[in-house]
C-alpha positions as CSV (number, residue, x, y, z in Angstrom):
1,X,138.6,75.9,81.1
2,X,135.1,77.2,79.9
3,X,132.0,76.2,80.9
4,X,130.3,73.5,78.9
5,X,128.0,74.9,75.9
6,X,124.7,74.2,77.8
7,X,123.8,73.8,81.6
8,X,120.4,71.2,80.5
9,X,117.8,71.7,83.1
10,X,120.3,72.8,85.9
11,X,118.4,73.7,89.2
12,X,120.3,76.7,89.4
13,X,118.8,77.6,85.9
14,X,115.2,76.5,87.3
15,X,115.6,78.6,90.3
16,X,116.9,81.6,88.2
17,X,113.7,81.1,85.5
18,X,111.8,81.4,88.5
19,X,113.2,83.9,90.9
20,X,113.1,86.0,87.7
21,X,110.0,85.2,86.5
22,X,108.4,86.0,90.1
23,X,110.3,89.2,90.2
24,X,108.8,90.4,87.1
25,X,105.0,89.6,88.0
26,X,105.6,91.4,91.2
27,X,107.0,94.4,89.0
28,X,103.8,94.5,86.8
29,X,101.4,94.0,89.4
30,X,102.7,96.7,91.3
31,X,102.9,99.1,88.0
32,X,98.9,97.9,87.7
33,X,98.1,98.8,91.2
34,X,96.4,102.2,92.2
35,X,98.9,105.0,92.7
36,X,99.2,108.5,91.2
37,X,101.8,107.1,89.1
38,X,99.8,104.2,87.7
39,X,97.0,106.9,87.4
40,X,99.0,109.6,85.8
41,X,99.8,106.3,83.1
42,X,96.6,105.4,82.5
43,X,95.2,109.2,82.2
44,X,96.8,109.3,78.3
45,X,96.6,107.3,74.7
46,X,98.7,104.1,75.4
47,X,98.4,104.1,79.3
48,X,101.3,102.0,80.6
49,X,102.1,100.5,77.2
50,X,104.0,103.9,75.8
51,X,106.9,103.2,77.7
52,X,109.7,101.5,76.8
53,X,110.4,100.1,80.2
54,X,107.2,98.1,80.4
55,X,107.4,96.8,76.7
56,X,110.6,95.3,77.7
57,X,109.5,93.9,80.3
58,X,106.6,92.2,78.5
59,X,109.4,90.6,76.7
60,X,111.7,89.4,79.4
61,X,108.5,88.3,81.3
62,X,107.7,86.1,78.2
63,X,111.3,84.7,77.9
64,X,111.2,83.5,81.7
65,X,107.7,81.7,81.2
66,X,109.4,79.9,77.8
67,X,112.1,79.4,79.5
68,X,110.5,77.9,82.4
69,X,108.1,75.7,80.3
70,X,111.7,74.2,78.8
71,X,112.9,73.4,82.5
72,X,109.5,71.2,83.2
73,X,108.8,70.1,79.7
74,X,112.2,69.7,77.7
75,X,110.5,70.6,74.1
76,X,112.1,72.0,71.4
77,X,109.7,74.3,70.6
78,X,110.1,76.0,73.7
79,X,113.9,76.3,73.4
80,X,113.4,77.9,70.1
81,X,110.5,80.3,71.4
82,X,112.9,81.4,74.6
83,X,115.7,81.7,71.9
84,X,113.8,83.7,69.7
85,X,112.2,86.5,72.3
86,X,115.7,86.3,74.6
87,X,117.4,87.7,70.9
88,X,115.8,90.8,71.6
89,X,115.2,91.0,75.4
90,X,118.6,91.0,76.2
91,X,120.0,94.2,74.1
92,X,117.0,96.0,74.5
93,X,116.9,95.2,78.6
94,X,120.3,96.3,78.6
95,X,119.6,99.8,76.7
96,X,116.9,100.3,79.1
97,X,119.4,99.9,82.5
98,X,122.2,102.0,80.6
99,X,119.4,104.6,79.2
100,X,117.6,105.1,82.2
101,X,120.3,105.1,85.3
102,X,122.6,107.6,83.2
103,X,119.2,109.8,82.2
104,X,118.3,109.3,86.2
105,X,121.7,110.5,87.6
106,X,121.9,113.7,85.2
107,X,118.7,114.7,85.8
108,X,115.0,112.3,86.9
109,X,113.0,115.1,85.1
110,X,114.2,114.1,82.0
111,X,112.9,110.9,82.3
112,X,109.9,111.2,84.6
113,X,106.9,113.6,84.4
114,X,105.2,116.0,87.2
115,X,101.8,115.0,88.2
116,X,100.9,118.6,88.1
117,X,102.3,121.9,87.3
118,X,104.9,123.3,89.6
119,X,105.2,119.9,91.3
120,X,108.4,117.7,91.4
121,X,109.0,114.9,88.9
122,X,107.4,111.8,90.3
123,X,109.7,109.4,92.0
124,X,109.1,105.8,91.6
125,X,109.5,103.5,95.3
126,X,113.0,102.3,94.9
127,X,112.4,98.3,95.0
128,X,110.3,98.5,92.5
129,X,112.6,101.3,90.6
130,X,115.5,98.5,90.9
131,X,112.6,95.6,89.8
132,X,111.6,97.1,86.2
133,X,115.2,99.1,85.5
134,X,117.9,96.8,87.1
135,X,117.0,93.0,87.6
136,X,115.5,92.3,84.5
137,X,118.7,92.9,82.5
138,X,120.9,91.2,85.5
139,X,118.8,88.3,85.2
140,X,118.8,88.3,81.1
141,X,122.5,88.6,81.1
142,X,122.9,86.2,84.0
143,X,120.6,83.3,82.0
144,X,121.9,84.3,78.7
145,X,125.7,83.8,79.4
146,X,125.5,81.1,81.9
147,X,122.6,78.4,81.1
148,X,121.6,79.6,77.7
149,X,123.2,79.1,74.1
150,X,124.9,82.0,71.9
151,X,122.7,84.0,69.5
152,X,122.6,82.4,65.9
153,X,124.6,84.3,63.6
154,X,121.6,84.0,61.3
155,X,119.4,86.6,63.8
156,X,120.8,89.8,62.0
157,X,121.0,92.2,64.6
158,X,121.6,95.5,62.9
159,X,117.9,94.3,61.1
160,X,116.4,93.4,64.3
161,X,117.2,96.3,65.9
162,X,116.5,98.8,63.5
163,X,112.9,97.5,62.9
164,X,112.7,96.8,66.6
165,X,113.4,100.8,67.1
166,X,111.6,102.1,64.2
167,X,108.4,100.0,65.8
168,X,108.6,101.5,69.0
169,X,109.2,105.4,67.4
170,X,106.4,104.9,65.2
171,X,104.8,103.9,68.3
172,X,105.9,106.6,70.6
173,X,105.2,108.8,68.0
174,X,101.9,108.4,67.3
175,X,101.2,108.1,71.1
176,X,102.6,111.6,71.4
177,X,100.4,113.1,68.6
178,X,97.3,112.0,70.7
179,X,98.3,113.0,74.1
180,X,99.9,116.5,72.9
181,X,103.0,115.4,74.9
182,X,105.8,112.7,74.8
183,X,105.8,110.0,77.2
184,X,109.5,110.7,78.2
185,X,109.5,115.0,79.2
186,X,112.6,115.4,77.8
187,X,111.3,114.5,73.7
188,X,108.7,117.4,74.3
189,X,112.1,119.9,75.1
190,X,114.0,118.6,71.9
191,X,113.4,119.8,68.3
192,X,112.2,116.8,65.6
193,X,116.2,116.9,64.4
194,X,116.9,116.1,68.0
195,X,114.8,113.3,68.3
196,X,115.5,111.9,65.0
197,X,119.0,111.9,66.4
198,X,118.1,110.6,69.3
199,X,116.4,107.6,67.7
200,X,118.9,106.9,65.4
201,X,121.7,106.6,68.0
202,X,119.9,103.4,69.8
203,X,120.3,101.5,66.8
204,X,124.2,101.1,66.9
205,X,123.9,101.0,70.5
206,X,121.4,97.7,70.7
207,X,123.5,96.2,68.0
208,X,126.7,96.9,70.5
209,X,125.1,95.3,73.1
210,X,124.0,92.4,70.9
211,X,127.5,91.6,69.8
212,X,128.8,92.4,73.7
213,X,126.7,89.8,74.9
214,X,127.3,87.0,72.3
215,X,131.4,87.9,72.8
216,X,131.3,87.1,76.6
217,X,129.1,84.0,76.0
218,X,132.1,82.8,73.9
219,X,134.8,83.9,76.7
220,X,132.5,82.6,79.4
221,X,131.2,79.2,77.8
222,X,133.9,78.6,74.9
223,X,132.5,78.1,71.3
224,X,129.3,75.6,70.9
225,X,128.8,72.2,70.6
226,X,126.4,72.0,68.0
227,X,125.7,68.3,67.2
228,X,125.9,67.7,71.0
229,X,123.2,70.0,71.9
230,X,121.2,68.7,69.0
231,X,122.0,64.8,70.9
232,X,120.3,66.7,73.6
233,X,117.0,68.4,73.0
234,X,116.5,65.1,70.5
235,X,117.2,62.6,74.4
236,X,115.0,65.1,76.0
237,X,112.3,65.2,73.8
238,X,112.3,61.5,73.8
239,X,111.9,61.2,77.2
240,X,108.7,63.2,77.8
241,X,107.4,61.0,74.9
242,X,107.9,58.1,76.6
243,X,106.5,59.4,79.5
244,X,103.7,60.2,77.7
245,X,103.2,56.7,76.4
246,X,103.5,55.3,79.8
C-alpha cells in the first residue's frame, strides 16, 4: 500500500529539516574557517562561490530553512518557496554526489587542485568531504520522496536545467578568464570542444535525475491527492490565523 501523499508536519520530517539543516551550517562554517584549502579558495576571482559544490549547497541549505519555517508556521507561501528551490536542489545535489565520487575514485586530481607546484592535490577531511558531497543529496532525496509532494509537471525540467547549467558555465567561465585557470584542474587539461561536451552532457543527466526522482515519489507514495492537500494547507493556514487572533 503506498504511503499517503503528504506526511503534514510529521516529527520525523521536523527532525530531518533540522538534522539537515544543522548539517549543512556545519558544512559551510567549516568551508569558511581558516585552512589552506579555504585559503587556496579565497586566493582567486569567485573565492568559494566558483564551485559547484558550494552553490548547491546554498540551495539545499535554503530548502531546509523553508522547509523548516513550514514545520513551525504551516504557510503556504513557505510550501511553495521549499517547492520551488527543492525543484532544483534535488537533480542538481544528486549530479554533484554522482559527478564528484566517480571523478574522486578515477582520479582526486581531476577534481581538486595542488596548493603548490609539485605538491599533491589537496585532500579535503573526510566528515566534512561526506557533509558537502554525500548528505546533502541523502537528505534531499530522503525529504523529497518521503514527506514532500511530487514535482509539478508544469516545472519544465529540460528548461530548468539547461538555463540552470548554462548559468553556472557562463559563470565558471568567466571565473576562469580572470583567474587564468579553471576551478576544477581537469577543464584546464581539456580543449574548448571538450568542455563544451562536457557541459552539454549534464543537461540530459539533471533532467534524468529529475524524472528518476518524481518516478520513485510515485512508486513510494502512490499518485497525489490534490484537492486533499489543498483541504490541508487551507486547515493549516487557518489555524495559525486563529492563533493569531487569539
Amino acid at each position: 500500500m503506498a504511503f499517503p501523499h503528504t506526511i503534514p508536519r510529521s516529527p520525523f520530517a521536523f527532525v530531518l529539516h533540522l538534522v539537515a539543516f544543522a548539517s549543512i551550517s556545519w558544512s559551510f562554517n567549516e568551508l569558511w574557517k581558516p585552512s589552506p584549502m579555504s585559503d587556496f579558495m579565497e586566493s582567486s576571482y569567485g573565492g568559494h562561490w566558483q564551485y559547484l559544490t558550494i552553490l548547491s549547497l546554498a540551495i539545499a541549505w535554503l530548502t531546509f530553512l523553508f522547509s523548516l519555517l513550514y514545520d513551525v508556521l504551516p504557510l503556504s507561501l513557505f510550501a511553495r518557496l521549499k517547492t520551488s528551490v527543492a525543484i532544483l536542489a534535488v537533480p542538481v545535489e544528486g549530479l554533484v554526489g554522482l559527478l564528484y565520487w566517480t571523478l574522486t575514485v578515477v582520479n582526486p586530481a581531476l577534481l581538486n587542485p595542488s596548493l603548490g607546484e609539485g605538491k599533491e592535490p589537496f585532500r579535503i577531511p573526510f566528515w566534512l568531504d561526506v557533509s558537502l558531497h554525500g548528505l546533502p543529496a541523502v537528505f534531499l532525496w530522503l525529504d523529497f520522496l518521503l514527506f514532500s509532494p511530487p514535482f509539478p509537471t508544469r516545472a519544465r525540467p529540460a528548461l530548468l536545467s539547461s538555463l540552470a547549467a548554462a548559468a553556472y558555465v557562463l559563470w565558471l567561465e568567466h571565473a576562469a578568464a580572470r583567474n587564468g585557470r579553471y576551478a576544477y584542474p581537469m577543464l584546464d587539461e581539456w580543449t574548448p570542444v571538450q568542455r563544451s561536451i562536457f557541459y552539454v552532457l549534464q543537461i540530459p543527466v539533471l533532467i534524468g535525475l529529475y524524472k528518476l526522482a518524481n518516478g520513485i515519489h510515485r512508486l513510494v507514495r502512490g499518485e497525489p491527492d490534490v484537492r486533499n492537500e489543498a483541504k490541508h494547507v487551507e486547515r493549516a493556514e487557518r489555524k495559525v490565523g486563529a492563533k493569531k487572533g487569539q
